[in-house]
C-alpha positions in Angstrom: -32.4 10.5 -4.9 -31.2 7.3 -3.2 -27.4 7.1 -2.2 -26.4 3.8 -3.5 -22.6 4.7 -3.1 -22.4 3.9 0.9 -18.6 3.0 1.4 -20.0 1.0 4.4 -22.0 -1.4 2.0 -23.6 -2.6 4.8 -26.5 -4.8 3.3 -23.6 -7.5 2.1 -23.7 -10.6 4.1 -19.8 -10.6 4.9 -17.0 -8.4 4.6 -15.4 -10.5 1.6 -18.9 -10.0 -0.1 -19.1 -6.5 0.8 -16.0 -5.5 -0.4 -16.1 -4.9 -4.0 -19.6 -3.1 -3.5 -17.2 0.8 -2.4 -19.0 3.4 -4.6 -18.6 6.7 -5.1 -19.8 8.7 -1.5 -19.1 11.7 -3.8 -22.1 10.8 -6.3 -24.3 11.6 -3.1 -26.6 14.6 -3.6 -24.9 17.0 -1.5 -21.1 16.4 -2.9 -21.9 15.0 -6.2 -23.3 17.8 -7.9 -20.2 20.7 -6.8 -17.9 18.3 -8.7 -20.2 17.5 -12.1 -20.9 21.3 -12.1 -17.5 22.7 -11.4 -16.0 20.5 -14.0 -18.9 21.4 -16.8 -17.4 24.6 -16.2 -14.2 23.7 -17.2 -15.9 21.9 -20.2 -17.8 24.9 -21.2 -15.6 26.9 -22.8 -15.1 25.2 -25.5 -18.8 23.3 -26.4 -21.7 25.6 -25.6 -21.3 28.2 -28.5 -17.8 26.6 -30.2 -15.9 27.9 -33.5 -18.3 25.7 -35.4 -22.2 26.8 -34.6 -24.8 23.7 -35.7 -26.9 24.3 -38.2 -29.5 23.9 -36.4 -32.3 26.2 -35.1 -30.3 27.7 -31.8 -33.5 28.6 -29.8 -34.5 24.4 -29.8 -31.0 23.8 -28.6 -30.7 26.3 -26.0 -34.3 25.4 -24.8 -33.2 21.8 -24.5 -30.2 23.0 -22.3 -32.2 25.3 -20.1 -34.4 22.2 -19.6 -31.8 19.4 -19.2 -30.6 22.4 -16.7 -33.6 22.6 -14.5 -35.0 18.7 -14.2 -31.5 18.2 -13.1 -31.4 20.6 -10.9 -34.9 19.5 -9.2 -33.9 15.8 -9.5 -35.5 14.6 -12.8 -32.9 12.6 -14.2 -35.4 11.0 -16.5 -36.3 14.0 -17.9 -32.8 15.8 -17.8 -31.0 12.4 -19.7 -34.3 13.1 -22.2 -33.0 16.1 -22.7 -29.4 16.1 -22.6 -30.3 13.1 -25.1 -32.1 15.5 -27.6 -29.6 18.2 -27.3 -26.9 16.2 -28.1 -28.4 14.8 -31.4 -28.3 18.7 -32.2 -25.3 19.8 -31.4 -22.7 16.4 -30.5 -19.9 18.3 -30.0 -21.4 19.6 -26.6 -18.6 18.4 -24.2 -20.7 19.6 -21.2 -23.5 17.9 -22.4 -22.3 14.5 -22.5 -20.5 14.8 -19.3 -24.0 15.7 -17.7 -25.0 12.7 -19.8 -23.0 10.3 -18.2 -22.9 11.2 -14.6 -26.6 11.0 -15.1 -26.9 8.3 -16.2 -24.3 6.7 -14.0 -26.0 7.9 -10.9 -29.2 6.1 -12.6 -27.2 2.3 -12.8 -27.5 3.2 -16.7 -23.8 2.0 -17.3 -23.9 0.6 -20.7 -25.6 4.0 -21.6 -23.5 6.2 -19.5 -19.9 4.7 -21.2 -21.1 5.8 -24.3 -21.5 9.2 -23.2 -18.2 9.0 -21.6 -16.4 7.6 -24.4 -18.6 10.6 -26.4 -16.8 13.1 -23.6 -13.1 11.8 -24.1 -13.3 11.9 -27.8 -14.3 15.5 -27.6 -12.0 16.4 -24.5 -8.7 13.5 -24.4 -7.4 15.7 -21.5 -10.3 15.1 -19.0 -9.4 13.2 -16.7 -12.2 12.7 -14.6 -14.3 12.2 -18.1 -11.5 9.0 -18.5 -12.3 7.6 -14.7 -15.8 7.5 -15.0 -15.7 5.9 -18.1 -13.4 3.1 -16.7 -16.0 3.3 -13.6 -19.1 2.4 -15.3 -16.6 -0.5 -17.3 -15.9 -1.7 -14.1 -19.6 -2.1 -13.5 -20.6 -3.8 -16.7 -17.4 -6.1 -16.4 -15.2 -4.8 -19.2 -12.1 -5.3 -17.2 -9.8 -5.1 -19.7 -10.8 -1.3 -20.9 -11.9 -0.5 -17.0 -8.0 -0.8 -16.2 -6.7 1.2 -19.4 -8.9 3.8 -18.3 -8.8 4.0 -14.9 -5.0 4.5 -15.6 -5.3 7.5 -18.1 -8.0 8.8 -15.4 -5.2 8.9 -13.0 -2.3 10.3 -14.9 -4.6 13.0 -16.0 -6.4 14.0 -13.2 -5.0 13.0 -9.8 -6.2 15.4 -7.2 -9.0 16.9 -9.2 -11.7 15.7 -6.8 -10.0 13.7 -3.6 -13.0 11.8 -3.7 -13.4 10.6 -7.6 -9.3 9.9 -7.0 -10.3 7.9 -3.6 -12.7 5.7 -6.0 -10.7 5.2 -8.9 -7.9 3.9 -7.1 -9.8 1.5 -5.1 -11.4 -0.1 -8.3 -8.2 0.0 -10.4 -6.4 -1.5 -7.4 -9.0 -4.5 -7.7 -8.0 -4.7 -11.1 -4.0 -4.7 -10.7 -4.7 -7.0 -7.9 -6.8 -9.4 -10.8 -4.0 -9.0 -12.9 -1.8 -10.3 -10.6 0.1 -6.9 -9.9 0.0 -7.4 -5.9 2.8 -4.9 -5.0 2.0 -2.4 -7.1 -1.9 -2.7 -5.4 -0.8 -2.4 -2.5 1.0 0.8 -2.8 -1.9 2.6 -4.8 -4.4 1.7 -1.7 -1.8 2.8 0.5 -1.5 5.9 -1.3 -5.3 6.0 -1.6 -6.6 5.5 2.1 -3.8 5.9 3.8 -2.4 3.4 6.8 -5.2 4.8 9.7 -8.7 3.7 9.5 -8.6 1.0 6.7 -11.8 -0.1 5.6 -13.2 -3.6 5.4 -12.7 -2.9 1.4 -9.4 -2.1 1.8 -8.4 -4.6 4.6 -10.0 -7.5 2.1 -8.3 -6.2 -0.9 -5.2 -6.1 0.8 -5.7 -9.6 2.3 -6.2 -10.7 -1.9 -2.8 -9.1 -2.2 -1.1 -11.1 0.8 -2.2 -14.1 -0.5 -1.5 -13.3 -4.6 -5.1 -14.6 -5.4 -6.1 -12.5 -9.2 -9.6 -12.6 -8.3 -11.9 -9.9 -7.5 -13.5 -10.0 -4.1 -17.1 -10.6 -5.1 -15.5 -13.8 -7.4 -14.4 -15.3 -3.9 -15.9 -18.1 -2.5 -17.7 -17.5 0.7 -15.8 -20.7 2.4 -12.6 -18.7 1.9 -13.5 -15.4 3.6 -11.7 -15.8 6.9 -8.6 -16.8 5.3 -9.3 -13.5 3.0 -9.7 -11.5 6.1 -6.9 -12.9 8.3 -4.1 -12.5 5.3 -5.9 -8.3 5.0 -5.0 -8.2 8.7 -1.4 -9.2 7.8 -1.5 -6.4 5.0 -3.1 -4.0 7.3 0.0 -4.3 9.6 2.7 -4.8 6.8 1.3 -1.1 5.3 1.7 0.4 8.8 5.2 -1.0 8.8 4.2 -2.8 12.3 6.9 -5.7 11.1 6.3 -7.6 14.6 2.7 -7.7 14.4 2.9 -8.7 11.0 5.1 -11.7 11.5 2.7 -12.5 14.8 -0.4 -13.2 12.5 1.4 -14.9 9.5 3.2 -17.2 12.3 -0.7 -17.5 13.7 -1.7 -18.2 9.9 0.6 -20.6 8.9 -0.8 -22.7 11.8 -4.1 -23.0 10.8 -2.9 -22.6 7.0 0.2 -24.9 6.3 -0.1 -25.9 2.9 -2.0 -23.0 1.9 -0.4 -21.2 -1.5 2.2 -17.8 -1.0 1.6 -18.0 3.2 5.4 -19.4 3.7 6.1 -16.8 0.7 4.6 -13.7 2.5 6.6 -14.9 6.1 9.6 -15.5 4.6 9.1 -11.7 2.4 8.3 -10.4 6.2 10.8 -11.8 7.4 13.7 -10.6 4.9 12.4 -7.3 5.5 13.0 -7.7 9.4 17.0 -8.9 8.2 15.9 -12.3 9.8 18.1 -14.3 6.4 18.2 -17.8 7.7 14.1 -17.7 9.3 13.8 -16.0 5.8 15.2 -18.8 3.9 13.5 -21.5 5.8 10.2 -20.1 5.1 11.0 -19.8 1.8 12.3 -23.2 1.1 9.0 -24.5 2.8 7.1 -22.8 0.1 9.1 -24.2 -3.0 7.1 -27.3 -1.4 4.0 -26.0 -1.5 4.6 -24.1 -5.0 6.9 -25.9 -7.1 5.9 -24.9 -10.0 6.3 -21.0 -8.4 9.6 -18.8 -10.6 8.7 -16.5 -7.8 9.7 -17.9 -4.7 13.0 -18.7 -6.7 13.8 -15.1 -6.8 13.3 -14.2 -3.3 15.2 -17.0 -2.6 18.0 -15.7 -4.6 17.7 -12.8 -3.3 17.9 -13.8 0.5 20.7 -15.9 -0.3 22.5 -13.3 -2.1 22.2 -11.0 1.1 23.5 -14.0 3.0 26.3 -13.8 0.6 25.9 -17.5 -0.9 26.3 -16.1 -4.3 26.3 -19.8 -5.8 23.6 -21.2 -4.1 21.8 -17.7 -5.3 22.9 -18.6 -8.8 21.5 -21.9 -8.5 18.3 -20.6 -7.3 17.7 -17.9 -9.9 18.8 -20.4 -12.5 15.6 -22.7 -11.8 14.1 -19.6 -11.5 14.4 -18.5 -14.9 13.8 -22.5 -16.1 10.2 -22.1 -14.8 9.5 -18.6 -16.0 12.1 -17.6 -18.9 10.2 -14.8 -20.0 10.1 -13.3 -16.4 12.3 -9.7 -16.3 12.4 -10.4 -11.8 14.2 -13.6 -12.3 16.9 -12.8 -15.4 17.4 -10.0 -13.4 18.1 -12.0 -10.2 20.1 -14.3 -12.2 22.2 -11.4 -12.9 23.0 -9.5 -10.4 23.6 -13.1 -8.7 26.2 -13.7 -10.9 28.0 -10.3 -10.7 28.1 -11.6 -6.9 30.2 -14.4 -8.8 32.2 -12.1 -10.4 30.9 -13.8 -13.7 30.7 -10.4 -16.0 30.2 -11.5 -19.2 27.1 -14.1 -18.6 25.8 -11.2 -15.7 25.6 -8.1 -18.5 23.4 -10.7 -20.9 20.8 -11.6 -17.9 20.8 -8.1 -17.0 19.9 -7.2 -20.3 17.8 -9.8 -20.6 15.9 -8.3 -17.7 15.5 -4.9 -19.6 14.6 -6.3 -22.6 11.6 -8.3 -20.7 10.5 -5.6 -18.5 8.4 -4.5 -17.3 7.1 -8.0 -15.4 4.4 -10.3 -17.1 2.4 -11.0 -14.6 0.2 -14.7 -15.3 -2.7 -16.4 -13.1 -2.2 -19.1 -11.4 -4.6 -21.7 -12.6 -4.4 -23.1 -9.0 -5.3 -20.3 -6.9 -7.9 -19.4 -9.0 -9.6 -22.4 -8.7 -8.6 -22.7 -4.8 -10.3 -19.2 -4.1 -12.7 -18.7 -6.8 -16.8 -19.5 -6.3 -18.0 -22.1 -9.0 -20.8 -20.0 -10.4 -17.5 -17.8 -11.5 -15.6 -20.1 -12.7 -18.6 -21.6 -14.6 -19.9 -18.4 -16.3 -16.6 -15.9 -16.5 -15.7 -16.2 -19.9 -19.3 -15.8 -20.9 -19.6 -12.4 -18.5 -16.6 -11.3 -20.2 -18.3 -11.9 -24.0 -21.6 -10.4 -23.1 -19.5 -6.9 -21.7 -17.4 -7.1 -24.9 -20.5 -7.0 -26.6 -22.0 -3.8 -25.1 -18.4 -1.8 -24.5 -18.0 -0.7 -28.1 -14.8 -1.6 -29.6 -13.9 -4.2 -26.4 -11.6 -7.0 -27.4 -10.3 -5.3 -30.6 -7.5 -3.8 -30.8 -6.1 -0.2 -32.2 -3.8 -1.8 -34.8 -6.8 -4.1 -35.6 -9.4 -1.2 -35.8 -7.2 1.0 -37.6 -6.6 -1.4 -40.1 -10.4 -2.2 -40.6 -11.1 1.1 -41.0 -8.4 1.7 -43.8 -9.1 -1.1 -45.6 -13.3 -0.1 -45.5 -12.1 3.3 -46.5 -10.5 2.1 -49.6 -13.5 0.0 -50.4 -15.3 2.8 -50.7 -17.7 1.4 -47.0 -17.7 4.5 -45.8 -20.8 2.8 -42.8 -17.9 0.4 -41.7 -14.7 2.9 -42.2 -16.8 5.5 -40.0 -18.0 2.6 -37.2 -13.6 1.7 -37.1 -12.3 5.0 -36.8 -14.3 5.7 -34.1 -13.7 2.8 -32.4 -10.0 2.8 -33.1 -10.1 6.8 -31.5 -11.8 5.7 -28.1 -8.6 3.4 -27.8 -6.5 6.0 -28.8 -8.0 9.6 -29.0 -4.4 11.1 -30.2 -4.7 9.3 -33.6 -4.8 13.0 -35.7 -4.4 11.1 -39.2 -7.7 8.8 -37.8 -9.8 11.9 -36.7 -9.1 14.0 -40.0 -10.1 10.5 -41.5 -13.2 10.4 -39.7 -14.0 14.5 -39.9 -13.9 13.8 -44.0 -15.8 10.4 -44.3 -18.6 11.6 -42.0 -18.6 15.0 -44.2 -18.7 13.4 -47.2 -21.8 11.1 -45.8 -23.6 14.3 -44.7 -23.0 13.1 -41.4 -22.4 17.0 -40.8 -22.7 17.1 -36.8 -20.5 14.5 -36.3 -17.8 15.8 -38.8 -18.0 19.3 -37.4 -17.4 17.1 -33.8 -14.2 15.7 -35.6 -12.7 18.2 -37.4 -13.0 20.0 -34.1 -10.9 18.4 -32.1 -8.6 17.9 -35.1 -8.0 21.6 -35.3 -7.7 22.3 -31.6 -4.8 19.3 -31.3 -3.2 21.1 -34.6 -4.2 25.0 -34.9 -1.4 25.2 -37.4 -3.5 22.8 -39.9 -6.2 25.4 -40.0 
């Protein structure tokens, strides 16, 4: 089988182009199939011959599984997803099968196919955390960004340091996606985490560089004319990770040169620069950006916050003030506004911004209309919003939400639709597979549709959550 997961990527034109393209090096036949076995393992005990035996003939099923086994094995995928396929209509609450399923069909660029048998593997297992990062993997790939960064997320707080390699992965493609939802810092620090501050990848260095320069763009949505800006600000990053402050400040000084009136440079010197206790260099460089962004609540902040430091609590005051005038729902600036004016000894107004800031938090994060259209290719500024329908349409349930769903599928329940109230449970339980009163729901509607595999599948997973129901 070919290894399309090369971290290298080398058949992209440029490292900007090149950079989204890191796949999974452990989906290559020699470490791919240690993982996907040793976790089936894990799945095992509770699928293969579970509390509730299908009514179905057990000689077909078992003969399907000793099939799906072997073309596997050999390298048949065809015939092994065939089979996994047939299996599954026999028995669905096979947990091992649909994690073969997916990684199957993952390794085969069957995505769309490959979420459903992901999303089949998290309903029947919440707890499996790699199940959760593949499925926001093959999300990623079909561009459901939204659900690709929910699940990536539970992937990780389920399952980091299952396989170093799946984590290595994961992060990298949710740090895209925190870096497209304009949650630079906390990026930064997951790559860090990730790949460490030796050896960084053209990936990383380019991701890092998106970071620098707050652009909420993936890098494949970059425009090819913007690359070696991209790639100079990732050398910054590379150097601010490593905590090299000197060098750091050496290229931005080098960048602003050649980049004056570019958005967030002056921001990222100035940020550098703080860091280095360099206040009045600080400040300058960040007054020269409320030039170039005046529209920015951000640069505000800092500027508070240098000021502060510099102990000019009014000026700070004033600063965080027009801060919080341009972004009043922001948590970063009523929180600089307060602890600005406890500078000022002002209690009483400092103890409302502060808990303003609570209230707010944690930070809404908002593109920037300008730096998306400053960075971003045409062809993706044309077409996104159509992308983004066409993945809503094959990612089932994409763009509704739980409340929504769950409210769809109780009001088709008391109708008496039991099609519809099945179809809304089921999406509403891949958004949340906790929902007990929604499975139970779902275990009884498919039951009383003689839908029998699938309840048994339901009332499963009901009874393992609650034993005490049983």
């Amino acid at each position: 089988m070919k290894n399309k997961y090369n971290c290298v990527a080398a058949r992209c034109e440029s490292p900007a182009r090149g950079a989204h393209l890191l796949r999974p090096a452990f989906l290559s036949r020699r470490t791919f199939r240690p993982f996907v076995l040793v976790f089936a393992s894990l799945l095992s005990i509770q699928t293969l011959y579970g509390r509730f035996p299908s009514q179905d003939a057990p000689s077909t099923f078992e003969s399907l599984v000793k099939s799906a086994a072997a073309a596997r094995e050999s390298g048949r995928s065809g015939d092994a997803i065939r089979d996994y396929k047939q299996a599954l209509e026999l028995r669905p609450e096979w947990s091992e099968g649909w994690w073969y399923l997916g990684t199957l069909q993952y390794d085969s660029d069957q995505y769309a196919e490959a979420i459903r048998s992901f999303q089949g593997l998290v309903q029947l297992a919440p707890g499996a955390g790699p199940g959760w990062s593949f499925l926001g993997l093959c999300e990623f790939e079909i561009k459901d960004y939204a659900n690709s960064l929910e699940h990536l997320k539970k992937g990780m707080s389920l399952a980091e340091g299952d396989d170093p390699e799946l984590t290595r992965v994961a992060k990298y493609h949710l740090s895209l996606l925190l870096i497209r939802s304009g949650s630079f810092d906390e990026a930064t620090h997951l790559l860090v985490t990730a790949f460490g501050q030796n050896h960084v990848s053209v990936q990383v260095k380019t991701a890092l560089g998106l970071a620098v320069l707050r652009v909420p763009l993936l890098p494949e949505e970059i425009d090819a004319s913007r690359d070696a800006l991209v790639q100079a600000a990732g050398e910054v990053g590379v150097s601010l990770v490593r905590n090299d402050t000197a060098k750091a400040l050496e290229k931005l000084l080098a960048l602003l040169k050649d980049h004056p009136n570019v958005p967030y440079i002056h921001y990222a010197y100035g940020r550098a620069l703080f860091s280095a206790d360099r206040l009045k260099d600080a400040a300058r460089e960040l007054r020269d950006e409320t030039r170039v962004s005046p529209e920015s609540g951000l640069v505000r902040v800092e500027m508070s916050r240098v000021l502060l430091r510099m102990r000019r609590p009014q000026e700070a005051v004033r600063s965080a003030e027009e801060a919080v005038k341009l972004v009043p729902d922001s948590s970063e600036a009523h929180r600089a506004l307060g602890q600005a004016l406890k500078a000022l000894r002002n209690d009483e107004r400092s103890v409302q911004e502060l808990a303003a800031a609570e209230k707010l938090a944690p930070e809404k994060t908002k593109s920037e209309k300008r730096i998306v259209r400053l960075y971003g290719q045409q062809s993706f500024l044309n077409n996104s919003s159509r992308v983004q329908a066409t993945a809503t349409q094959v990612n089932t349930g994409a763009g509704e939400g739980f409340d929504e769903l769950s409210r769809q599928a109780a009001e088709a329940q008391q109708a008496g639709n039991a099609s519809k109230a099945i179809e809304a449970y089921q999406k509403a339980l891949q958004l949340r597979p906790e929902w007990d009163d929604g499975r139970w729901n779902l275990a009884m509607l498919c039951f009383s549709t003689a839908r029998y595999p699938e309840a048994i599948a339901s009332l499963k997973i009901f009874l393992e959550r609650k034993p005490a129901f049983g």
